[in-house]
PDB file with SEQRES, HELIX, SHEET and CRYST1 records, atoms N, CA, C and O in Angstrom:
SEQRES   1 A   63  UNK UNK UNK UNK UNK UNK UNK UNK UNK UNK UNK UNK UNK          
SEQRES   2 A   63  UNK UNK UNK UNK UNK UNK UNK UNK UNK UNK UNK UNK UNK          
SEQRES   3 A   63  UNK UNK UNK UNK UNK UNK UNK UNK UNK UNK UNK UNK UNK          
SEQRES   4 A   63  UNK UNK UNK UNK UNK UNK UNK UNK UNK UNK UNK UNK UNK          
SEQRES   5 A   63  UNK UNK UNK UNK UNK UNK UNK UNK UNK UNK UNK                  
HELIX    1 AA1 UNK A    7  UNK A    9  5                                   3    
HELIX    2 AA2 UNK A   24  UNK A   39  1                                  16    
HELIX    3 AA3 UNK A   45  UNK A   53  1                                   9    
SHEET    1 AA1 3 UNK A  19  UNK A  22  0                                        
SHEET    2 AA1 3 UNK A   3  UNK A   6 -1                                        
SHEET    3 AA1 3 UNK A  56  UNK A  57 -1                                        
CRYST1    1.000    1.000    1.000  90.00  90.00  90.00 P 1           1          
ATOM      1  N   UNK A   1       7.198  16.735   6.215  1.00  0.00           N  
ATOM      2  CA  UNK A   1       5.916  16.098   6.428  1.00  0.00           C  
ATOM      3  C   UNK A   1       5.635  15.124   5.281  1.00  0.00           C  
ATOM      4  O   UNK A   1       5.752  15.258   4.063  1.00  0.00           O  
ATOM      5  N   UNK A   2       5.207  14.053   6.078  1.00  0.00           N  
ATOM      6  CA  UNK A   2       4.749  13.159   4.505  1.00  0.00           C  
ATOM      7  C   UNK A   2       3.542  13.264   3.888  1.00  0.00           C  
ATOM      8  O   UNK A   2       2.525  13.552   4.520  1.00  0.00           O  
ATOM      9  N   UNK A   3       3.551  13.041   2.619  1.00  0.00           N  
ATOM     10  CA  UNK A   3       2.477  13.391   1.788  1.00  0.00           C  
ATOM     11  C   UNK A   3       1.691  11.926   1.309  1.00  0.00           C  
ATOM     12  O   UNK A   3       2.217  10.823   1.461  1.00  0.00           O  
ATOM     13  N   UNK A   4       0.269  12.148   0.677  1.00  0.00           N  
ATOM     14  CA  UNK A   4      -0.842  11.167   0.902  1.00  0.00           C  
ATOM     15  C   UNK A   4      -1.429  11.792  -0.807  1.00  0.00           C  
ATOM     16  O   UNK A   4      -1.789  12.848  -1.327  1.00  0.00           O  
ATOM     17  N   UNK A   5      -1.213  10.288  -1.185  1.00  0.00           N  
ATOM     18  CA  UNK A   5      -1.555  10.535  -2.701  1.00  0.00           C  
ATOM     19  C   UNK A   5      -3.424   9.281  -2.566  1.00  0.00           C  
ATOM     20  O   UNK A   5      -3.330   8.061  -2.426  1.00  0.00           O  
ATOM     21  N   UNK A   6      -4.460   9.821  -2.633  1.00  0.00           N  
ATOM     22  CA  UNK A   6      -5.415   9.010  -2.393  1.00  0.00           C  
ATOM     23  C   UNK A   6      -6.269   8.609  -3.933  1.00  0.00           C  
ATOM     24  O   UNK A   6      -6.555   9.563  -4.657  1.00  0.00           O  
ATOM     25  N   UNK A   7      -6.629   7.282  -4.357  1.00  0.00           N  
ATOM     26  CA  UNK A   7      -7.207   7.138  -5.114  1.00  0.00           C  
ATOM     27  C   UNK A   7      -8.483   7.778  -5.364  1.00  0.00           C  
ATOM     28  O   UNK A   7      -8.921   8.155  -6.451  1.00  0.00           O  
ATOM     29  N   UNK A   8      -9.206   7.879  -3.834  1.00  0.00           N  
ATOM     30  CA  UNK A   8     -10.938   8.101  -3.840  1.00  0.00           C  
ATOM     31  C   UNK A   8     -11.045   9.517  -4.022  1.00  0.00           C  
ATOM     32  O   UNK A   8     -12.186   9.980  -4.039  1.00  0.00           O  
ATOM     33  N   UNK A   9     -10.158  10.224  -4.148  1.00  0.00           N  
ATOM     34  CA  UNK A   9      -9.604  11.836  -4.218  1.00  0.00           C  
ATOM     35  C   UNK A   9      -9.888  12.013  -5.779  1.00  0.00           C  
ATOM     36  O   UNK A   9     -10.137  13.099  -6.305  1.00  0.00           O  
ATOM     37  N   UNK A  10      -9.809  10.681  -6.502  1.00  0.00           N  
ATOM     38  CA  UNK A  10      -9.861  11.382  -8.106  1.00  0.00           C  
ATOM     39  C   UNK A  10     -11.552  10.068  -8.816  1.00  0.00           C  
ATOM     40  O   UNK A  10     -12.024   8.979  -8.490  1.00  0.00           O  
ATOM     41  N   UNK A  11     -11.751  10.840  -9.573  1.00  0.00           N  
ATOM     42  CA  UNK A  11     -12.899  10.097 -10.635  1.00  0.00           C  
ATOM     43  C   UNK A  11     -12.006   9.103 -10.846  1.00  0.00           C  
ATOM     44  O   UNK A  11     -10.803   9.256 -11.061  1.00  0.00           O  
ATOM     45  N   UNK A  12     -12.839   7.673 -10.757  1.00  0.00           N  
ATOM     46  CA  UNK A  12     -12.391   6.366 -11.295  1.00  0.00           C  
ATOM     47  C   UNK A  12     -13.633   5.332 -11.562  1.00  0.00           C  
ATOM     48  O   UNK A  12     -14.617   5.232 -10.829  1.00  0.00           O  
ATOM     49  N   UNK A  13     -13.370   4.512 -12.869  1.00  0.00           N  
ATOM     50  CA  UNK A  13     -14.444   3.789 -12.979  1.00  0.00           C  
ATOM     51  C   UNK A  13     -14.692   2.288 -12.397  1.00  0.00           C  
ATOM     52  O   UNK A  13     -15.595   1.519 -12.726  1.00  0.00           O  
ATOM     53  N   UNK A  14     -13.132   1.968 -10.967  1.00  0.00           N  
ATOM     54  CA  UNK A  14     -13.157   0.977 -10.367  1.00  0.00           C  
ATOM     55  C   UNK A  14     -13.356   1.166  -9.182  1.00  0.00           C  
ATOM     56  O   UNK A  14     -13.202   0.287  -8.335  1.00  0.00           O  
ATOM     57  N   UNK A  15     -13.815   2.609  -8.880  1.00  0.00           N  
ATOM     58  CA  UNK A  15     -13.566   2.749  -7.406  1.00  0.00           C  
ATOM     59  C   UNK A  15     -12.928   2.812  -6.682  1.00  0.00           C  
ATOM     60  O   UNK A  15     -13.148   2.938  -5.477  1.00  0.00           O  
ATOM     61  N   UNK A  16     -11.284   2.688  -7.619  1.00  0.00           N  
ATOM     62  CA  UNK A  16      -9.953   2.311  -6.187  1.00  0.00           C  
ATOM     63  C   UNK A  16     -10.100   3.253  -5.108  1.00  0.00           C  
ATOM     64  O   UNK A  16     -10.674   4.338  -5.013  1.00  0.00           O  
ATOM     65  N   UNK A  17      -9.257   2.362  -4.125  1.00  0.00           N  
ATOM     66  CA  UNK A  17      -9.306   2.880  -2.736  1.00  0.00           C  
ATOM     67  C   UNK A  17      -8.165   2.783  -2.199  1.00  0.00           C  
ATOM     68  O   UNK A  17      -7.939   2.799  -0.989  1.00  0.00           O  
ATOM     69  N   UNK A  18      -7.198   2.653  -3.281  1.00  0.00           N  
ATOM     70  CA  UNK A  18      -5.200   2.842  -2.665  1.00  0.00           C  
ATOM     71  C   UNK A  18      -5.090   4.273  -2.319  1.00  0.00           C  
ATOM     72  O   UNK A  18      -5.658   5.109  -3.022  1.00  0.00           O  
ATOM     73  N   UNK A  19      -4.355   4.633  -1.220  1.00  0.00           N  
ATOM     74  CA  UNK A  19      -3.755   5.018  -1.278  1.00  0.00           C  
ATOM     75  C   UNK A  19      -2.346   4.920  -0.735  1.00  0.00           C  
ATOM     76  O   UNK A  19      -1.854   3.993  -0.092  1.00  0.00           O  
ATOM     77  N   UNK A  20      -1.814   6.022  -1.108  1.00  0.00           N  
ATOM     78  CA  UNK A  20      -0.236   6.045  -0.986  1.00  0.00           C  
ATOM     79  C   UNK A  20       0.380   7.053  -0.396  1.00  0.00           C  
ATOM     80  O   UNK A  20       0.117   8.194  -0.775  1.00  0.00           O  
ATOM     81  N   UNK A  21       1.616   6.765   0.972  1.00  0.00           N  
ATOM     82  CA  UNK A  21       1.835   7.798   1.856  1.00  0.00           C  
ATOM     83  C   UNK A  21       3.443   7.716   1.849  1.00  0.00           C  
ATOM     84  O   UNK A  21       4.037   6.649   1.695  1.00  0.00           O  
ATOM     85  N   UNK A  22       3.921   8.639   1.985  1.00  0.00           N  
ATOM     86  CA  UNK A  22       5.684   8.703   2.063  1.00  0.00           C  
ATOM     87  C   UNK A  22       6.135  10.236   1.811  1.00  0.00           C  
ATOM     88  O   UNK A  22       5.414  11.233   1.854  1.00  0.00           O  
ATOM     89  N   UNK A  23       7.609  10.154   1.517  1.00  0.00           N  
ATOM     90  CA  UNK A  23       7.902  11.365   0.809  1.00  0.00           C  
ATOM     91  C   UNK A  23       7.422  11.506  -0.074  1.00  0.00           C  
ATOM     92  O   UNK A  23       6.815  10.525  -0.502  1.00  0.00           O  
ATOM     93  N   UNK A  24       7.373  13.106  -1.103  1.00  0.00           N  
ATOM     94  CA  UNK A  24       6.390  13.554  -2.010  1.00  0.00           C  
ATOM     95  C   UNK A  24       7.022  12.998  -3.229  1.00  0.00           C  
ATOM     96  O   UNK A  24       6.217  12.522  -4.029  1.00  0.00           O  
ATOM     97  N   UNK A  25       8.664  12.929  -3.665  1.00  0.00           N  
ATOM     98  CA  UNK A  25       8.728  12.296  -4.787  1.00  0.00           C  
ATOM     99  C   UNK A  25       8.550  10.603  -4.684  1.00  0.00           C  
ATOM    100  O   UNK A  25       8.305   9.928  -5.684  1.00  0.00           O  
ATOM    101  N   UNK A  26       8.720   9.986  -3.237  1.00  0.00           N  
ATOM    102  CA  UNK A  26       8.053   8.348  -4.094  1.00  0.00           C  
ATOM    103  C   UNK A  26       6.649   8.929  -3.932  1.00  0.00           C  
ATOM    104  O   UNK A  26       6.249   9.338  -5.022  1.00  0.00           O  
ATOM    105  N   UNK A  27       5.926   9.074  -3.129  1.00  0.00           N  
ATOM    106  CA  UNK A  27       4.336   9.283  -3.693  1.00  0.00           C  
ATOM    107  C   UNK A  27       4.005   9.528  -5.194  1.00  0.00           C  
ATOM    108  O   UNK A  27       3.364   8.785  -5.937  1.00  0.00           O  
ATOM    109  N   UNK A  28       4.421  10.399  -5.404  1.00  0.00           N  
ATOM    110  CA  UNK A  28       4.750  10.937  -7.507  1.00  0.00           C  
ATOM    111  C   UNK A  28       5.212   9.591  -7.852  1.00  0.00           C  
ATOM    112  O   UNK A  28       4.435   9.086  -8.663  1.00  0.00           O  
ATOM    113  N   UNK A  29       6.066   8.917  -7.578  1.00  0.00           N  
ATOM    114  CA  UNK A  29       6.460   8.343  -8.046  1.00  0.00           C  
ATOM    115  C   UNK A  29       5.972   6.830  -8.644  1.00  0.00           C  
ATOM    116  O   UNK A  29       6.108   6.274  -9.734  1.00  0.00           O  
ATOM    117  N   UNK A  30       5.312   6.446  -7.322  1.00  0.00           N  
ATOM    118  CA  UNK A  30       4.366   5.319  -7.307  1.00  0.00           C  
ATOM    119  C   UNK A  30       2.985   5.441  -7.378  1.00  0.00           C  
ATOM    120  O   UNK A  30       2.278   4.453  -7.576  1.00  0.00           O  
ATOM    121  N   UNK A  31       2.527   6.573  -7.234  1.00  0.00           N  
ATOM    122  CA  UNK A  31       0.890   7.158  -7.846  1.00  0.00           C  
ATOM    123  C   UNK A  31       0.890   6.771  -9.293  1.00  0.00           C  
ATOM    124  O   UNK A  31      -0.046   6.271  -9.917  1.00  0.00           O  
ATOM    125  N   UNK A  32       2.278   7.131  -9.800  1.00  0.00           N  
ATOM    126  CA  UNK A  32       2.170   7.261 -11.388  1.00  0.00           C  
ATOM    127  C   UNK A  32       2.541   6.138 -11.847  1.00  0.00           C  
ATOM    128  O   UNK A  32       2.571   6.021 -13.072  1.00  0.00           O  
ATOM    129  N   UNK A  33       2.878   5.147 -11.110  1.00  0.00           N  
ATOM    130  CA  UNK A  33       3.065   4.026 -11.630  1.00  0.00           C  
ATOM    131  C   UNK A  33       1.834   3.094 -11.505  1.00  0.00           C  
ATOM    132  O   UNK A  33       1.630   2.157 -12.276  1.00  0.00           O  
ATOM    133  N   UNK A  34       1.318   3.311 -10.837  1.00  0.00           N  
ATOM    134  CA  UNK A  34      -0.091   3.197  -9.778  1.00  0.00           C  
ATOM    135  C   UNK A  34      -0.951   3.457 -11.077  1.00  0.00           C  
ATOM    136  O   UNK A  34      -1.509   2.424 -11.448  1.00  0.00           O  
ATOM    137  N   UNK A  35      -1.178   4.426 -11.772  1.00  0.00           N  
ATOM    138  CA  UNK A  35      -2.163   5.029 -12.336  1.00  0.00           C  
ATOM    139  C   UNK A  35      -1.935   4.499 -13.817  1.00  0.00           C  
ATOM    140  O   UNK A  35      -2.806   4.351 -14.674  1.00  0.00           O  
ATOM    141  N   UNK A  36      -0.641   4.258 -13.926  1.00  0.00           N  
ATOM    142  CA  UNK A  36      -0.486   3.935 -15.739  1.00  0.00           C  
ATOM    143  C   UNK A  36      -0.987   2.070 -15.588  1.00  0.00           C  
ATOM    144  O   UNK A  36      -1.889   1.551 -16.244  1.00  0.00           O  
ATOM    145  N   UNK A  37      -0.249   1.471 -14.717  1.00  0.00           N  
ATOM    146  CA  UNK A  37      -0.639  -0.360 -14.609  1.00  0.00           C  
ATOM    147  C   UNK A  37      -1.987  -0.863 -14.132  1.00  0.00           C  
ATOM    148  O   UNK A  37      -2.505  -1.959 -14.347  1.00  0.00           O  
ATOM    149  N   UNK A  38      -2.486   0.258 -13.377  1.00  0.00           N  
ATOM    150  CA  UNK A  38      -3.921   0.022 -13.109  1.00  0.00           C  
ATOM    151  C   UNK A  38      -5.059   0.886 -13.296  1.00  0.00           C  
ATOM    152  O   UNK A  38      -6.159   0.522 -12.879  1.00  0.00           O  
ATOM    153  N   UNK A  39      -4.894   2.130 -13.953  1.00  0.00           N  
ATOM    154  CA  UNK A  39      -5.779   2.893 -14.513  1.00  0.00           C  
ATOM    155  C   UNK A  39      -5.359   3.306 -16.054  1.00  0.00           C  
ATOM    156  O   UNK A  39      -6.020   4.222 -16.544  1.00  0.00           O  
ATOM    157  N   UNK A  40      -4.475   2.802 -16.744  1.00  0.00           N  
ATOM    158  CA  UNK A  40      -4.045   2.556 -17.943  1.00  0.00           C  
ATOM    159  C   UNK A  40      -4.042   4.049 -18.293  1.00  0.00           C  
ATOM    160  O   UNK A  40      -4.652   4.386 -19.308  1.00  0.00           O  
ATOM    161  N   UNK A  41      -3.351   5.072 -17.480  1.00  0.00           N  
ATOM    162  CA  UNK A  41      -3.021   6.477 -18.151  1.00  0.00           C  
ATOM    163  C   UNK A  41      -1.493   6.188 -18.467  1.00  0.00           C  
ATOM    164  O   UNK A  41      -0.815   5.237 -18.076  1.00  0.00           O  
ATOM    165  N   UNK A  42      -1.093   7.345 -19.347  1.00  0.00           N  
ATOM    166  CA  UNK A  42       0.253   7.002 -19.974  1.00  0.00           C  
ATOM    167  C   UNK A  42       0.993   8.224 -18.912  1.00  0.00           C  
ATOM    168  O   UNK A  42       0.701   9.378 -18.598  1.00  0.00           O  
ATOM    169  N   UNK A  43       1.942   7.402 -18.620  1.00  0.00           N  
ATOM    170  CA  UNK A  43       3.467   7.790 -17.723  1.00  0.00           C  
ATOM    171  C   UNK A  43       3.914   9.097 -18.402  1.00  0.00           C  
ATOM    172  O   UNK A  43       4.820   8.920 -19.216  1.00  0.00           O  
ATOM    173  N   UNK A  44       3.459  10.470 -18.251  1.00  0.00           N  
ATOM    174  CA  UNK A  44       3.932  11.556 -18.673  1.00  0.00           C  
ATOM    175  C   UNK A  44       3.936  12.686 -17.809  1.00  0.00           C  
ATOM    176  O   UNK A  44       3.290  12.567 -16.769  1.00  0.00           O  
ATOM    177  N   UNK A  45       4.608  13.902 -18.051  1.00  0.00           N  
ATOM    178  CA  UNK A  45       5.076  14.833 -17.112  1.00  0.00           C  
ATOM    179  C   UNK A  45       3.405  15.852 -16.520  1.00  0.00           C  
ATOM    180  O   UNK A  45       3.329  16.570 -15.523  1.00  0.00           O  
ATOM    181  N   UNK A  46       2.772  15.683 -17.096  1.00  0.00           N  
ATOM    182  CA  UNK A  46       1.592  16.318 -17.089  1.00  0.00           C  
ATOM    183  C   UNK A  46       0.594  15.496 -15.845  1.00  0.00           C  
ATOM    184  O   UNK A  46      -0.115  15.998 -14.973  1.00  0.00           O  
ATOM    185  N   UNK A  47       0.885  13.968 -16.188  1.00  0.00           N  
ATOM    186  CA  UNK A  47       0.554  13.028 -15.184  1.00  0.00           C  
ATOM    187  C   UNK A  47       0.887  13.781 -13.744  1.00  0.00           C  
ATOM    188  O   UNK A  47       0.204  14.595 -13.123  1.00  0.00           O  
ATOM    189  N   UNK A  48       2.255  13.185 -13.425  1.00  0.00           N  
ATOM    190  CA  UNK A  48       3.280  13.596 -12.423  1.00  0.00           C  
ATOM    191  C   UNK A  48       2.754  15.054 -12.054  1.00  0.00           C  
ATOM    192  O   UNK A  48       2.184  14.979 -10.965  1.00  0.00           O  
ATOM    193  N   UNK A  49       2.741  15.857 -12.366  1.00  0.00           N  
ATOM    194  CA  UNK A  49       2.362  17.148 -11.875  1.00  0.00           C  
ATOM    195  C   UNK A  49       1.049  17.164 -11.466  1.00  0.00           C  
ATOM    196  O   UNK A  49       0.842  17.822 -10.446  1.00  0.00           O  
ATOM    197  N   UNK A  50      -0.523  16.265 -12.318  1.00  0.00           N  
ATOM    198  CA  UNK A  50      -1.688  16.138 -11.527  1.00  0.00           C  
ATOM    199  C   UNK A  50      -1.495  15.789 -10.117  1.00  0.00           C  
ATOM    200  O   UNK A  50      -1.932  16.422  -9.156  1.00  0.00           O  
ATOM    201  N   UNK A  51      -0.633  14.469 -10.086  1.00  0.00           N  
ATOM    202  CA  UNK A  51      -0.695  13.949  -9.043  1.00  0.00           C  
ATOM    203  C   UNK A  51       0.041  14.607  -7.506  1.00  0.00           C  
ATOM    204  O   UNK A  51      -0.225  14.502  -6.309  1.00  0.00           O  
ATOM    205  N   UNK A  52       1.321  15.472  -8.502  1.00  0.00           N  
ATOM    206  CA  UNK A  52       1.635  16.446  -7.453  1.00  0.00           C  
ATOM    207  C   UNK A  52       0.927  17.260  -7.118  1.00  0.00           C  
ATOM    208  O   UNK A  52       0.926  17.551  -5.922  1.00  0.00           O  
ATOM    209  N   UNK A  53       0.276  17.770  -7.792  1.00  0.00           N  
ATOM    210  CA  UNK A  53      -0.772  18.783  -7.262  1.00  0.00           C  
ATOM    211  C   UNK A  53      -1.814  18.414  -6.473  1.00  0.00           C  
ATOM    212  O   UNK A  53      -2.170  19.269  -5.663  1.00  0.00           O  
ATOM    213  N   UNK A  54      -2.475  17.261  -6.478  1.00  0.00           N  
ATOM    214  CA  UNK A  54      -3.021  16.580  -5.744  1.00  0.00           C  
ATOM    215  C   UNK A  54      -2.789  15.944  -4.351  1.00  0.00           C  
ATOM    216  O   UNK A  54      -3.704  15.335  -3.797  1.00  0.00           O  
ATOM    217  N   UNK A  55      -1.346  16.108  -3.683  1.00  0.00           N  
ATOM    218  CA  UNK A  55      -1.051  15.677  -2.971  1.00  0.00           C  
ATOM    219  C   UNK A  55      -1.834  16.387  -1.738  1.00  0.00           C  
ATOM    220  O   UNK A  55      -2.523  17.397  -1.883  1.00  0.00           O  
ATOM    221  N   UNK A  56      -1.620  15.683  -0.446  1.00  0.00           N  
ATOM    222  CA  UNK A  56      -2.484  15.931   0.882  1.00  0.00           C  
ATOM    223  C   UNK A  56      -1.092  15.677   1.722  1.00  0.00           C  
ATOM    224  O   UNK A  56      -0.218  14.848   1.470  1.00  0.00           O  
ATOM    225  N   UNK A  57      -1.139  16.570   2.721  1.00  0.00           N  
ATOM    226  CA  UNK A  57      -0.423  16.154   4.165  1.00  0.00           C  
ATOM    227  C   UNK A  57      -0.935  15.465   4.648  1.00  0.00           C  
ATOM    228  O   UNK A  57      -2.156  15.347   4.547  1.00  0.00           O  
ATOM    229  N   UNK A  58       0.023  14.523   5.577  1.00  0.00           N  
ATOM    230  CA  UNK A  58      -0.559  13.325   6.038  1.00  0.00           C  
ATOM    231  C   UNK A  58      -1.098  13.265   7.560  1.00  0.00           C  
ATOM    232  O   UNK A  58      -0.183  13.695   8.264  1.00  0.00           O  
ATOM    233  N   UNK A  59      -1.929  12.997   8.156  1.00  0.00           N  
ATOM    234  CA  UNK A  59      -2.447  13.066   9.396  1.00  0.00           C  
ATOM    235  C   UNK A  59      -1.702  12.494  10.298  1.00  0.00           C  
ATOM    236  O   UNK A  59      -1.980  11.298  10.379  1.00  0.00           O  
ATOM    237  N   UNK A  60      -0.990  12.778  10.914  1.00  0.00           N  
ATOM    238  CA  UNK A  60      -0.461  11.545  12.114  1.00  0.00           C  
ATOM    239  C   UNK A  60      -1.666  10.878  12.924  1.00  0.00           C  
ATOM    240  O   UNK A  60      -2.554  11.503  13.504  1.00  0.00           O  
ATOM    241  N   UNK A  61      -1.582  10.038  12.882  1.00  0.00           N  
ATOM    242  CA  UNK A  61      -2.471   8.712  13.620  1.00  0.00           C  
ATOM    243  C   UNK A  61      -1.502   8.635  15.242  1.00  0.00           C  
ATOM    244  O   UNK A  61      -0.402   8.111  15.419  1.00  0.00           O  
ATOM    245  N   UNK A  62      -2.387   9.359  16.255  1.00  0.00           N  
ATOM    246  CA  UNK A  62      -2.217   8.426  17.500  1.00  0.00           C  
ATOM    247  C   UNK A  62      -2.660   7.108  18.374  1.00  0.00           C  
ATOM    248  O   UNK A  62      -3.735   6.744  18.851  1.00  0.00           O  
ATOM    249  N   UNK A  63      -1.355   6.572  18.364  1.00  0.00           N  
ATOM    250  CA  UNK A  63      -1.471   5.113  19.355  1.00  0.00           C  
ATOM    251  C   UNK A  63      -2.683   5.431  20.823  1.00  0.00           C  
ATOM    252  O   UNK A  63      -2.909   4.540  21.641  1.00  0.00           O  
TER     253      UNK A  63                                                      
END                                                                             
């Protein structure tokens, strides 16, 4: 199942409203890249694990 890493899911002082859906390691992967270039947190293992922990299953959307 793919997983859903959502910005509006965490305190932010821009409001983002990305989110990000795929397998669970690019989600980790690009959350955290996501979070250090545009929320200026530093790229560390403690990061990566918030954001894993944070993850959501993803809803399938019907046509």
């Amino acid at each position: 199942m793919r997983k859903v890493a959502d910005c509006r899911d965490m305190p932010s002082e821009t409001n983002c409203t990305l989110a990000i859906a795929g397998e669970e390691d690019e989600v980790v992967r690009a959350a955290s890249e996501h979070a250090v270039s545009v929320h200026g947190h530093a790229d560390t293992p403690e990061l990566r694990d918030m954001i894993r922990s944070g993850l959501k299953d993803e809803i399938p959307q019907h046509a």
